[in-house]
C-alpha angles and dihedrals in degrees: 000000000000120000096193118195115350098173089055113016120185122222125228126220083269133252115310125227104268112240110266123228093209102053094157088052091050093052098047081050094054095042100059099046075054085056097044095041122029105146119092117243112273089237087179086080106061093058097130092184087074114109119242096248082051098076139043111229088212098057092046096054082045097064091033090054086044086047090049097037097113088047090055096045090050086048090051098045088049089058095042088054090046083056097040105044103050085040090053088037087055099051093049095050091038107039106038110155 
């Protein structure tokens, strides 16, 4: 194995993605985090040189609740669904007529 240079190492263009075997998987992947989360990160709020008295911290927890919206509707429908499905499950086991 050859070390090259360790005083001054070269970088390379960086590894590449690896080709998927599943492309059709990886799109529908992609597609839905565009869908859950299309708006862009609100970088301004993690400045960490402003000043305390500089930001509201309403505000703040406003646009990162707005950045984060699709995540929390899929998190409430997920809980929604782990109430719903062993309930329903339960009456139709339960209550056949």
């Amino acid at each position: 194995m050859e070390l090259g240079n360790i005083s001054k190492p070269t970088y390379g263009p960086g590894p590449e993605a690896p080709g998927s075997s599943t492309p059709g998987l990886v799109t529908m992947a992609h597609g839905f985090l565009r869908l859950v989360q299309p708006n862009p990160l609100p970088v301004e709020l993690f400045n960490f040189g402003q000043s305390q008295s500089e930001f509201s911290l309403e505000e703040d927890i406003h646009e990162l609740l707005f950045y984060e919206l699709g995540f929390l509707i899929c998190a409430a429908i997920g809980v929604l669904l782990l109430i719903l499905v062993p309930l329903v499950g339960c009456c139709f086991c339960c209550c056949r007529c």
